[in-house]
MARGU-211159 format. One record per residue: x negated, y, z of N, C-alpha, C in turn. Coordinates in steps of 0.02 Angstrom, whole numbers. Last residue first. Layout:
<node n_u="X" n_v="Y" n_w="Z" ca_u="X" ca_v="Y" ca_w="Z" c_u="X" c_v="Y" c_w="Z"/>
...
END
This chain:
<node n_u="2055" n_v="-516" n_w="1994" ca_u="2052" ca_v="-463" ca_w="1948" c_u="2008" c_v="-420" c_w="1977"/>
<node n_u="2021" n_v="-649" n_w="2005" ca_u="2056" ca_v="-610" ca_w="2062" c_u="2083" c_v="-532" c_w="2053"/>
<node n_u="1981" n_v="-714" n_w="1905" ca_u="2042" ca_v="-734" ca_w="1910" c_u="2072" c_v="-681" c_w="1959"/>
<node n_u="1856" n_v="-648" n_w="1906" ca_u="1917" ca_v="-630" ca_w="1852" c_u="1976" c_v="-650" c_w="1846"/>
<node n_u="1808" n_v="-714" n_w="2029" ca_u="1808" ca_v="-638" ca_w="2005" c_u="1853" c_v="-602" c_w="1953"/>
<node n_u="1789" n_v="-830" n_w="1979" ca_u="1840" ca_v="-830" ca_w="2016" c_u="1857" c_v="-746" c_w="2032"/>
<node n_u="1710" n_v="-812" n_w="1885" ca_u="1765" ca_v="-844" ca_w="1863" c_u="1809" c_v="-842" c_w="1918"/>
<node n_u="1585" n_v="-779" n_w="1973" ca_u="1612" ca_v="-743" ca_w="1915" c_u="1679" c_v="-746" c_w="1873"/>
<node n_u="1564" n_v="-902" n_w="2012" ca_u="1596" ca_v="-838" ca_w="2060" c_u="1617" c_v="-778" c_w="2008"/>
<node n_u="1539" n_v="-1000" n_w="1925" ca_u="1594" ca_v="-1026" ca_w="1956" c_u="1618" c_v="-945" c_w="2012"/>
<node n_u="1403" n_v="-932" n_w="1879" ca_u="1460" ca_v="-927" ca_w="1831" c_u="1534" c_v="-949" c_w="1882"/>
<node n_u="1319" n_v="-938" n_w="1992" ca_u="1361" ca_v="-879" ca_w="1978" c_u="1398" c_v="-867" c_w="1911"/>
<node n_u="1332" n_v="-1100" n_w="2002" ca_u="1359" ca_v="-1052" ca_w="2063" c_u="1380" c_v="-983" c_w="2057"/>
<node n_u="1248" n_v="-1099" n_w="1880" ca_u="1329" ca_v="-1124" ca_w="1890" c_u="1379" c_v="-1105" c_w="1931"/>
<node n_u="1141" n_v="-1027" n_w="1897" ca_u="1158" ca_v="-1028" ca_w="1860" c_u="1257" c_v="-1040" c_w="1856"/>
<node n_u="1086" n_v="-1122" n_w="2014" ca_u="1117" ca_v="-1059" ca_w="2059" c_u="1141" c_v="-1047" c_w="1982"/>
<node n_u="1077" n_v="-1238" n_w="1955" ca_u="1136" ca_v="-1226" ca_w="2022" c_u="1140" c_v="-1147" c_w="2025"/>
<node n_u="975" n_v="-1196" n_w="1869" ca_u="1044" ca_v="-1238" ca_w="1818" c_u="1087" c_v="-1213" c_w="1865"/>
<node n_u="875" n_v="-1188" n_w="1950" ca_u="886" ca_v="-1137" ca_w="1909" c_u="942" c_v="-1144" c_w="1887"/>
<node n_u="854" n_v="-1312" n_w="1995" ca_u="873" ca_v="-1253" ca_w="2054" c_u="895" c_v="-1201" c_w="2007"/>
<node n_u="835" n_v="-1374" n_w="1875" ca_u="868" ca_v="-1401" ca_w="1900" c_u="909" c_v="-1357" c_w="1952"/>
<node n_u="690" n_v="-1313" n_w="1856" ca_u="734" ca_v="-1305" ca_w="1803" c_u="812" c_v="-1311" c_w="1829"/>
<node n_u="618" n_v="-1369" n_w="1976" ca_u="626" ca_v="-1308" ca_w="1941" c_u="699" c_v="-1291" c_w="1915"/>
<node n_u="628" n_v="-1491" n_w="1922" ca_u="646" ca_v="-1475" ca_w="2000" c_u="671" c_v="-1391" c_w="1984"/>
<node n_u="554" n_v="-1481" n_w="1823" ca_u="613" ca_v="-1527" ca_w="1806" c_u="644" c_v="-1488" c_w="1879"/>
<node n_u="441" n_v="-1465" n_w="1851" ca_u="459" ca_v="-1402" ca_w="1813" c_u="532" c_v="-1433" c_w="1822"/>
<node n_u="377" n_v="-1537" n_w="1927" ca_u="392" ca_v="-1500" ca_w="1952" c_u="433" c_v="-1450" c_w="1914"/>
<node n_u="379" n_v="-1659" n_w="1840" ca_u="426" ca_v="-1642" ca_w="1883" c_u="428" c_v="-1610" c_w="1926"/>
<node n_u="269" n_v="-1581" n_w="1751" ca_u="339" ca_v="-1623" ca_w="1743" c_u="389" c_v="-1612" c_w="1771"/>
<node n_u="175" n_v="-1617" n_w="1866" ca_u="176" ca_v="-1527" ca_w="1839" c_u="276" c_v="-1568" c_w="1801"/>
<node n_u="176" n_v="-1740" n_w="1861" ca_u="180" ca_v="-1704" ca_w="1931" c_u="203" c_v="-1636" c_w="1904"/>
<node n_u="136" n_v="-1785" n_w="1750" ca_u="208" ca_v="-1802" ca_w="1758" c_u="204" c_v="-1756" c_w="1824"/>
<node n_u="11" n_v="-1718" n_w="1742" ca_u="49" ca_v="-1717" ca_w="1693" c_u="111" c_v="-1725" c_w="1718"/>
<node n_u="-77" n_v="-1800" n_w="1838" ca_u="-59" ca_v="-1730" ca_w="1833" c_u="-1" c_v="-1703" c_w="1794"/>
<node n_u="-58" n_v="-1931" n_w="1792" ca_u="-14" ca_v="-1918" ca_w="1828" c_u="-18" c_v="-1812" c_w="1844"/>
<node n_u="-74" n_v="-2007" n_w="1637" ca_u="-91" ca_v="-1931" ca_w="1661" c_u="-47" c_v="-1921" c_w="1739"/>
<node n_u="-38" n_v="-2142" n_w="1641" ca_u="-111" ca_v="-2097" ca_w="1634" c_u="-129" c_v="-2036" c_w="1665"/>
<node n_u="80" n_v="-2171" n_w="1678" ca_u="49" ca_v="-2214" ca_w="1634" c_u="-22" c_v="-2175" c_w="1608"/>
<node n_u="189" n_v="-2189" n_w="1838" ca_u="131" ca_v="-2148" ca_w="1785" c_u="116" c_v="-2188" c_w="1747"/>
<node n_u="339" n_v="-2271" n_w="1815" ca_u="274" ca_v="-2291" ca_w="1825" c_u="232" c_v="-2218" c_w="1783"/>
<node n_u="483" n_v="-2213" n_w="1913" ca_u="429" ca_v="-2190" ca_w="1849" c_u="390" c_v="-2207" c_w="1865"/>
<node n_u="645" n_v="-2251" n_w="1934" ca_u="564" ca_v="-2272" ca_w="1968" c_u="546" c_v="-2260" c_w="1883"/>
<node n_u="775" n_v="-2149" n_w="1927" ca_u="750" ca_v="-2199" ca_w="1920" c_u="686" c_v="-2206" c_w="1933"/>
<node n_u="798" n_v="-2001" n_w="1946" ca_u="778" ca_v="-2026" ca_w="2010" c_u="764" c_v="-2099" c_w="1986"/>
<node n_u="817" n_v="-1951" n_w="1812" ca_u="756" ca_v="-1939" ca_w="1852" c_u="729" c_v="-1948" c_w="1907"/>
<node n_u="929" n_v="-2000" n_w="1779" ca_u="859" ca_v="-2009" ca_w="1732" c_u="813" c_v="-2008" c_w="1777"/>
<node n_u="1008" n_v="-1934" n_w="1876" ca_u="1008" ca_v="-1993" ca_w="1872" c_u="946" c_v="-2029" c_w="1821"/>
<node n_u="985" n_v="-1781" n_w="1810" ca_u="958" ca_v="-1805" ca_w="1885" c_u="958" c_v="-1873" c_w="1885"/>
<node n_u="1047" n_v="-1800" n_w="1677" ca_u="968" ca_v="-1782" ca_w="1685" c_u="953" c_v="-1791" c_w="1764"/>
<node n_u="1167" n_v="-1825" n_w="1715" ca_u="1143" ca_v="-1877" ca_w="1692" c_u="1067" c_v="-1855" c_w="1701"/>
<node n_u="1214" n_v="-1705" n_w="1773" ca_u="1197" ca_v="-1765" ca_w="1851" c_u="1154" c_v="-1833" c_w="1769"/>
<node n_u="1196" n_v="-1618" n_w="1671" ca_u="1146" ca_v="-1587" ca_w="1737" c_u="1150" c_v="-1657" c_w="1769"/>
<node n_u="1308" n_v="-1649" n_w="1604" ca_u="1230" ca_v="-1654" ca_w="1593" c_u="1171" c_v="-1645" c_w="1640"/>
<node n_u="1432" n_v="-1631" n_w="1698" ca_u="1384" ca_v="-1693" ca_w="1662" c_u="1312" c_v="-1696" c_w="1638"/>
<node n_u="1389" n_v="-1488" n_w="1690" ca_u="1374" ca_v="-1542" ca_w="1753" c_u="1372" c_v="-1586" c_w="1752"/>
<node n_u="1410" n_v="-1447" n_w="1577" ca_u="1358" ca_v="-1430" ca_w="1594" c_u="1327" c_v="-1480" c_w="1637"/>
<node n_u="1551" n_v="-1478" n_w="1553" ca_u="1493" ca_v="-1526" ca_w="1511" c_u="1435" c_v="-1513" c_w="1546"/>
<node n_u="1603" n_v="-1402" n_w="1638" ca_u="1584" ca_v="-1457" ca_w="1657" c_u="1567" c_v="-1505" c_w="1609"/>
<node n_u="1573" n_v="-1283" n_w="1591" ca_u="1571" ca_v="-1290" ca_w="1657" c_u="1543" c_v="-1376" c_w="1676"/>
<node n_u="1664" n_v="-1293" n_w="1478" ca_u="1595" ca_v="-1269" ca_w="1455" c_u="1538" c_v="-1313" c_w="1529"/>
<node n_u="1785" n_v="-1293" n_w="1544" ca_u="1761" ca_v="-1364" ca_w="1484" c_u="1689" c_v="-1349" c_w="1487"/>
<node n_u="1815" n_v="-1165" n_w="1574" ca_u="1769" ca_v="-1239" ca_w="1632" c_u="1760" c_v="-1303" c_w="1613"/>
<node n_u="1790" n_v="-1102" n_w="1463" ca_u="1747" ca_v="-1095" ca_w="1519" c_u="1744" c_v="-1148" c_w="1560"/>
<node n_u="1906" n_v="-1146" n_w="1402" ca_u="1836" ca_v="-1137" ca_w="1382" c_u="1779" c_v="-1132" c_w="1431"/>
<node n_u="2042" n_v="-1111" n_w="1503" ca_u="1993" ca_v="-1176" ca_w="1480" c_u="1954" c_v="-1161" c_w="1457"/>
<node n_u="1975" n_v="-948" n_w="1491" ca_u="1969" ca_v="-1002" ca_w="1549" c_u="1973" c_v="-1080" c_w="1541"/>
<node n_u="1900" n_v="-916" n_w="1346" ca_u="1969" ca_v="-918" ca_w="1395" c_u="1936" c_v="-973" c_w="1470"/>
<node n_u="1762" n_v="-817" n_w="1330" ca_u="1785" ca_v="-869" ca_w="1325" c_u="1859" c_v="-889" c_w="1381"/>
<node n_u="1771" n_v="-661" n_w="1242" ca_u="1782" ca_v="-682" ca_w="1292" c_u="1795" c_v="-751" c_w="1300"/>
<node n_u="1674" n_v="-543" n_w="1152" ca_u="1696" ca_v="-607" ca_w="1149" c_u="1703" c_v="-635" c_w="1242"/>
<node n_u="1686" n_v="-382" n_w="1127" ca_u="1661" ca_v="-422" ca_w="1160" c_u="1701" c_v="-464" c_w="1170"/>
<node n_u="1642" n_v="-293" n_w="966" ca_u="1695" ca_v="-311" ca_w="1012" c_u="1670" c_v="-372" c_w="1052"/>
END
């Protein structure tokens, strides 16, 4: 049987996500001294950038999906 999270659940879920998503951006716009490897932190934050575009459109089609079931 398929588990449905209620709608509060869902945008509680929603927006822990986005807390977490702006504290990991606010981490990551502070000033980073390299400390050796700058290849390393470059690949880093490219994956971070990455990861980050992946989280939005992620949220964008949970927030349309939710409005999809509100519309029936």
């Amino acid at each position: 049987m398929p588990l449905f999270m209620s709608d509060n659940g869902a945008f509680t879920a929603i927006e822990r996500i986005e807390r977490a998503l702006a504290r990991i951006e606010a981490a990551s716009a502070q000033s980073v001294q390299p400390r050796g490897n700058d290849l390393a932190l470059a690949e880093m934050t490219a994956r971070h950038r990455a990861l980050s575009d992946e989280t939005r459109r992620a949220l964008a089609d949970l927030d349309a999906l939710l409005v999809s079931v509100e519309n029936g």
